[in-house]
N, CA, C and O atoms as CSV, one atom per row, in Angstrom:
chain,resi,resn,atom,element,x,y,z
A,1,UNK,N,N,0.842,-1.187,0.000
A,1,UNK,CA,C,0.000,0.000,0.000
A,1,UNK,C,C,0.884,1.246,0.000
A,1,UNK,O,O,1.715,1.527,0.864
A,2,UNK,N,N,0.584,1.957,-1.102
A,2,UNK,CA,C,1.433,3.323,-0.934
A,2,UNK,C,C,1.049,4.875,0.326
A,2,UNK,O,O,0.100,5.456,0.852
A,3,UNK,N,N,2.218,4.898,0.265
A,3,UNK,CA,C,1.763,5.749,1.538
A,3,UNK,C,C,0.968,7.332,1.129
A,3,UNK,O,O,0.977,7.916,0.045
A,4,UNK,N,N,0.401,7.679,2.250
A,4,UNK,CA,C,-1.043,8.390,1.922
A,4,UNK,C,C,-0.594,10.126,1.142
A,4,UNK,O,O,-1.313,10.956,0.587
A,5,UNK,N,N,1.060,10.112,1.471
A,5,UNK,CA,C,1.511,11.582,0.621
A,5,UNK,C,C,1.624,11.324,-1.017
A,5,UNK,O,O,1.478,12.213,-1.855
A,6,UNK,N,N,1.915,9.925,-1.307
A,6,UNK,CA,C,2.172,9.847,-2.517
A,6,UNK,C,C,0.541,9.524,-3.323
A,6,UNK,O,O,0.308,9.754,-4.510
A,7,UNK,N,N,-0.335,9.007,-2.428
A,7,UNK,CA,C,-1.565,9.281,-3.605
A,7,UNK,C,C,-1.943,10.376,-3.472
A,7,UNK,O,O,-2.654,10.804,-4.381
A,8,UNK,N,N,-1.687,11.153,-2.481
A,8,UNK,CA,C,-1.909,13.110,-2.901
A,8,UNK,C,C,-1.317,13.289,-4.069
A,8,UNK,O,O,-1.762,13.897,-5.042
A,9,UNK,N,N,-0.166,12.674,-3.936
A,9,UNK,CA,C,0.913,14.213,-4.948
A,9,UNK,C,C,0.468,13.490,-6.367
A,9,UNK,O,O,0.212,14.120,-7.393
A,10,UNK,N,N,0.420,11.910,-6.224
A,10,UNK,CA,C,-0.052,11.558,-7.600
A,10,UNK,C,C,-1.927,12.315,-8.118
A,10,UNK,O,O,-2.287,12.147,-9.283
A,11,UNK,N,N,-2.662,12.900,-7.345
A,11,UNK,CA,C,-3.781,13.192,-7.510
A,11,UNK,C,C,-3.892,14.874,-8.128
A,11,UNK,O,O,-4.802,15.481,-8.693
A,12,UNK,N,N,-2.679,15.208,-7.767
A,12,UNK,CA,C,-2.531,16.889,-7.522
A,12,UNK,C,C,-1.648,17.224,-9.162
A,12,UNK,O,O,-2.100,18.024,-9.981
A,13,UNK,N,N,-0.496,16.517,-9.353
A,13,UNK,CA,C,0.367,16.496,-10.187
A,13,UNK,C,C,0.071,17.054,-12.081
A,13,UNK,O,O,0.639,17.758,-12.916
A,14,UNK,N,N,-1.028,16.296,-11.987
A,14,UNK,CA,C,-1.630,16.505,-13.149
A,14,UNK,C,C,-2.048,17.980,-13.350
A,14,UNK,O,O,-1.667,18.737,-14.243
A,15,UNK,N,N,-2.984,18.260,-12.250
A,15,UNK,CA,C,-3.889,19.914,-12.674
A,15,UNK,C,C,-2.525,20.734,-12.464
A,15,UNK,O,O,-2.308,21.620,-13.290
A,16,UNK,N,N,-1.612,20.536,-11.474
A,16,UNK,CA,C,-0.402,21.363,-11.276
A,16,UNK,C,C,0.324,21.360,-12.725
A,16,UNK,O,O,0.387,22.475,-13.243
A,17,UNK,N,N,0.719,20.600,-13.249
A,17,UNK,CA,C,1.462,20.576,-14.801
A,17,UNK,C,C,0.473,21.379,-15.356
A,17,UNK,O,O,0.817,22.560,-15.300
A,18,UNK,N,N,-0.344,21.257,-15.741
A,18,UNK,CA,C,-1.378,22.381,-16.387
A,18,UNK,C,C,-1.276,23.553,-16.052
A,18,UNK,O,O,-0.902,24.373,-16.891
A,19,UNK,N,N,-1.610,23.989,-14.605
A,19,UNK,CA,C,-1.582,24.827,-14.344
A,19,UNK,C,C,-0.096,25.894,-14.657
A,19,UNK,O,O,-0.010,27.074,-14.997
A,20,UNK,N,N,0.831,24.956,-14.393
A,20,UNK,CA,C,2.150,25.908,-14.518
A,20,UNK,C,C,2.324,25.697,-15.836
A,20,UNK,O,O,3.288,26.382,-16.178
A,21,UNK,N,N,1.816,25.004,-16.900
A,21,UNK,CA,C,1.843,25.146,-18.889
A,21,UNK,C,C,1.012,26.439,-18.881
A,21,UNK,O,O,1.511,27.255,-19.656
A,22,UNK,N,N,-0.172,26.932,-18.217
A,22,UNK,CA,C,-0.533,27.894,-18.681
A,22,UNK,C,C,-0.265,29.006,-18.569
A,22,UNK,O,O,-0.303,29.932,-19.379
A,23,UNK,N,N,0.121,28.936,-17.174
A,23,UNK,CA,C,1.311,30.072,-16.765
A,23,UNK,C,C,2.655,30.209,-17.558
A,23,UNK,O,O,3.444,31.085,-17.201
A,24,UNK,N,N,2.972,29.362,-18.652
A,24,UNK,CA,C,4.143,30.106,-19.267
A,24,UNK,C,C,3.564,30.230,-20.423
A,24,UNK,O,O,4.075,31.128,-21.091
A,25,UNK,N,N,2.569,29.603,-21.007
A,25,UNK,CA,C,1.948,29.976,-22.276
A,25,UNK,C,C,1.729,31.571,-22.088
A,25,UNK,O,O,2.354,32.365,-22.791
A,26,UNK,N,N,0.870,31.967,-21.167
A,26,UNK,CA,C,0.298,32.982,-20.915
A,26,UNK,C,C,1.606,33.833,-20.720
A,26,UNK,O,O,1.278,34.975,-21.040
A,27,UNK,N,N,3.023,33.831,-20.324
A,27,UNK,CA,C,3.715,34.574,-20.068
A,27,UNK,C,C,4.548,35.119,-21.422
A,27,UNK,O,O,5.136,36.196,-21.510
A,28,UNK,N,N,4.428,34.003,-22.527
A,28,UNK,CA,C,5.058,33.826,-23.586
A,28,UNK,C,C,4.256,34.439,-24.939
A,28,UNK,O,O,4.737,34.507,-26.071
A,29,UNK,N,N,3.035,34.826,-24.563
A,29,UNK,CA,C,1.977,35.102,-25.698
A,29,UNK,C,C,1.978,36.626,-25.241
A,29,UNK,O,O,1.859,37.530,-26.068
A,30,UNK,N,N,2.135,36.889,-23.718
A,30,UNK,CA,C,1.865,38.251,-23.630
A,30,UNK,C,C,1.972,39.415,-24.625
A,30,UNK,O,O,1.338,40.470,-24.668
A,31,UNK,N,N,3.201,38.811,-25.619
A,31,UNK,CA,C,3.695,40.093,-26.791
A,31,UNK,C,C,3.157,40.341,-27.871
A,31,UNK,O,O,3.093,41.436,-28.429
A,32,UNK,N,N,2.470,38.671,-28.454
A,32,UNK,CA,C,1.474,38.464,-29.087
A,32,UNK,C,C,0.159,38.991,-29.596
A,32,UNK,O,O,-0.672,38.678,-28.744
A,33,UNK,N,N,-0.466,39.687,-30.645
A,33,UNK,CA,C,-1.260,40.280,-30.608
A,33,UNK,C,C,-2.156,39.738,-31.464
A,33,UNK,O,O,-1.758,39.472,-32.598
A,34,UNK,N,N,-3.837,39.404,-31.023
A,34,UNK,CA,C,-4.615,38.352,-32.072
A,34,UNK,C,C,-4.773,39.379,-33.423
A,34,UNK,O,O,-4.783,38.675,-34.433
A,35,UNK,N,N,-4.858,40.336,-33.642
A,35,UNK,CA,C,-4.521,41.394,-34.980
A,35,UNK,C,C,-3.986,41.073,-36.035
A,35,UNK,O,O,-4.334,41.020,-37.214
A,36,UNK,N,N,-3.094,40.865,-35.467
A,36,UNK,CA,C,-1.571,40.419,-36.089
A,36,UNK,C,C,-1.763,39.428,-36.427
A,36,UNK,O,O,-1.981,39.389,-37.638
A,37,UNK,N,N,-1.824,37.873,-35.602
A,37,UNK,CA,C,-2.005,37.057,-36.462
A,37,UNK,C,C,-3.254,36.846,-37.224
A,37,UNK,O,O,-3.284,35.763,-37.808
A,38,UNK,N,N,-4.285,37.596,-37.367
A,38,UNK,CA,C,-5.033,37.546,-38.280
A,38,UNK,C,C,-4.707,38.092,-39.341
A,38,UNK,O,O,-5.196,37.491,-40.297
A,39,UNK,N,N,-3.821,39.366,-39.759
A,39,UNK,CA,C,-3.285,40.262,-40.700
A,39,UNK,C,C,-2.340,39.216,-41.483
A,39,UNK,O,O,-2.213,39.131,-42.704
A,40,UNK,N,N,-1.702,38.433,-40.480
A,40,UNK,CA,C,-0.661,37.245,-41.364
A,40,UNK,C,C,-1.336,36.171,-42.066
A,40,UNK,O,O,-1.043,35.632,-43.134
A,41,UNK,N,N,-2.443,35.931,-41.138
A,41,UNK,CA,C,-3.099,34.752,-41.691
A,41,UNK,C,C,-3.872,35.204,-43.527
A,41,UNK,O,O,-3.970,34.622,-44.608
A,42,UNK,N,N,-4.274,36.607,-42.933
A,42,UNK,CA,C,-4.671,36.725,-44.389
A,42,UNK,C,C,-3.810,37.203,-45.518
A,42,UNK,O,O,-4.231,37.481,-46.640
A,43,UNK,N,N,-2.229,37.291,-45.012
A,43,UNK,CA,C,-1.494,37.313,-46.076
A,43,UNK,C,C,-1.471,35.967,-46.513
A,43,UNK,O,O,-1.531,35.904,-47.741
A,44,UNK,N,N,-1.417,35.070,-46.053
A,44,UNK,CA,C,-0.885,33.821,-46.863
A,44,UNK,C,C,-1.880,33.310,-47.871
A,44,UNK,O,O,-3.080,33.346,-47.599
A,45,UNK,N,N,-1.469,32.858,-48.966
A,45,UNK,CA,C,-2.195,32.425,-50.184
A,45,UNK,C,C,-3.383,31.534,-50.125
A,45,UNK,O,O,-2.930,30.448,-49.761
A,46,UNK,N,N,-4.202,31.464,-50.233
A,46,UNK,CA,C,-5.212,30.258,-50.066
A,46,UNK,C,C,-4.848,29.058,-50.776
A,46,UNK,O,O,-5.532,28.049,-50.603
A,47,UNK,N,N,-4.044,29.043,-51.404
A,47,UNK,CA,C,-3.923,27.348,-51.736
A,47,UNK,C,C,-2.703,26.588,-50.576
A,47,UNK,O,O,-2.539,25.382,-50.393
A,48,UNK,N,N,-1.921,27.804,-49.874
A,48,UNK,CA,C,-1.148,27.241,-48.515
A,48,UNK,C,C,-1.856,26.573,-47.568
A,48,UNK,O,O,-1.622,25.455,-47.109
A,49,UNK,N,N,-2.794,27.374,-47.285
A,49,UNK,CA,C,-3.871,27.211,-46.712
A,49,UNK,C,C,-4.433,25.970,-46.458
A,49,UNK,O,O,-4.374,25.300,-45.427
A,50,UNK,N,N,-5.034,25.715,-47.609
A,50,UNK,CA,C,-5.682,24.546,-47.968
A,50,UNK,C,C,-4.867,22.873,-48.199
A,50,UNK,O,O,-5.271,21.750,-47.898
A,51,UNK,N,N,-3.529,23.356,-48.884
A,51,UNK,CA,C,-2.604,22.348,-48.587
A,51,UNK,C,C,-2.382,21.557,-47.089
A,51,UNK,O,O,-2.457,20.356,-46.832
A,52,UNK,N,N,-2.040,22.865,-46.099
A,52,UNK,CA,C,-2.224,22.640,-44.979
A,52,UNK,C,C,-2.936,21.618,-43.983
A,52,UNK,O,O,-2.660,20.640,-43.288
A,53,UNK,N,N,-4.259,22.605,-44.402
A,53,UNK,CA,C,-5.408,21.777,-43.975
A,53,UNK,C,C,-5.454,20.162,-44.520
A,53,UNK,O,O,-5.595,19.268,-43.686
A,54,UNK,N,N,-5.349,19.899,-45.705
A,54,UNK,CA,C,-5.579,18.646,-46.681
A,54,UNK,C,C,-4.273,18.029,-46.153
A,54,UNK,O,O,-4.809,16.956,-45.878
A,55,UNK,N,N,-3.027,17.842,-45.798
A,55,UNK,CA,C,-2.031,17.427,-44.608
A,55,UNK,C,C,-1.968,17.334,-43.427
A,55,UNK,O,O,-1.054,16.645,-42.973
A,56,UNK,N,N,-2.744,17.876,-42.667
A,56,UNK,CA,C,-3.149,18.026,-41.401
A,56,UNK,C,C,-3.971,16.932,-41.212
A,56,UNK,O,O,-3.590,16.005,-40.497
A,57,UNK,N,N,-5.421,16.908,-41.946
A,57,UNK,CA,C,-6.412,15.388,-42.223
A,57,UNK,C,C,-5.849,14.176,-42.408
A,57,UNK,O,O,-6.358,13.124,-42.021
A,58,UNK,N,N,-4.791,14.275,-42.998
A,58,UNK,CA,C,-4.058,13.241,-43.828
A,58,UNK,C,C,-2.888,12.466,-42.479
A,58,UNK,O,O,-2.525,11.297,-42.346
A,59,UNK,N,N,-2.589,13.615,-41.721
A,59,UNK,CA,C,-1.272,13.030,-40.769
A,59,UNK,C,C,-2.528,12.654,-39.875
A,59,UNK,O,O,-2.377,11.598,-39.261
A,60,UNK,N,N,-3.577,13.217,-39.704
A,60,UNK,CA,C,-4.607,12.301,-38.322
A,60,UNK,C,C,-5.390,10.964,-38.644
A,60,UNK,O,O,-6.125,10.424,-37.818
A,61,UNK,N,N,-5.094,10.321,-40.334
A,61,UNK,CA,C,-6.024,9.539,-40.591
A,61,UNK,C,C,-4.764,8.603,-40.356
A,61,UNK,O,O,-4.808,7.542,-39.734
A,62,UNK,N,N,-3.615,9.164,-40.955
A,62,UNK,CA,C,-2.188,8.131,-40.915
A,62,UNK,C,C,-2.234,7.571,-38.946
A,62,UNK,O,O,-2.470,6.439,-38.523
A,63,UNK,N,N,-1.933,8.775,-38.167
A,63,UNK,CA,C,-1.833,8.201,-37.022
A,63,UNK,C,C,-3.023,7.531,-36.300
A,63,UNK,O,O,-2.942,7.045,-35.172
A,64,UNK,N,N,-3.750,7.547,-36.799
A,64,UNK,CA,C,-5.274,6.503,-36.644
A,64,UNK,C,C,-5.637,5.322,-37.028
A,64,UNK,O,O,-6.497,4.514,-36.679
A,65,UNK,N,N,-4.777,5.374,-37.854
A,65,UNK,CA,C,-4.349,3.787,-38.626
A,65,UNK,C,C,-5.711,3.508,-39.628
A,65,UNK,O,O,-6.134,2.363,-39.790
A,66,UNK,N,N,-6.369,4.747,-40.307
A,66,UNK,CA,C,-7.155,4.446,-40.911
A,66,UNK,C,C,-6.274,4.464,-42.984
A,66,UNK,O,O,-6.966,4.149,-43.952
């Protein structure tokens, strides 16, 4: 039987990793402006775009084993 600190920390561990990913996401985006990447997004060509997308489907059907 494991002792009663380690099924805490195993219970806690998880939301804590999250919690401190969002805290550096959030520290790392601060400079980030959603503007901007919308202004970029609509520079890029629509057939990038769409390539993208049509590779993106393609790598989730591959790792799905469909």
């Amino acid at each position: 039987m494991m002792p009663k600190i380690i099924r805490i920390l195993k219970t806690f561990i998880g939301p804590l990793l999250l919690a401190i990913a969002i805290w550096v996401l959030h520290g790392e985006l601060k400079t980030f402006h959603f503007q901007d990447a919308l202004r970029s997004l609509h520079e890029l060509p629509i057939q990038c775009i769409l390539l993208c997308l049509l590779l993106t489907i393609f790598s989730y059907l591959i790792m799905s084993g469909l």
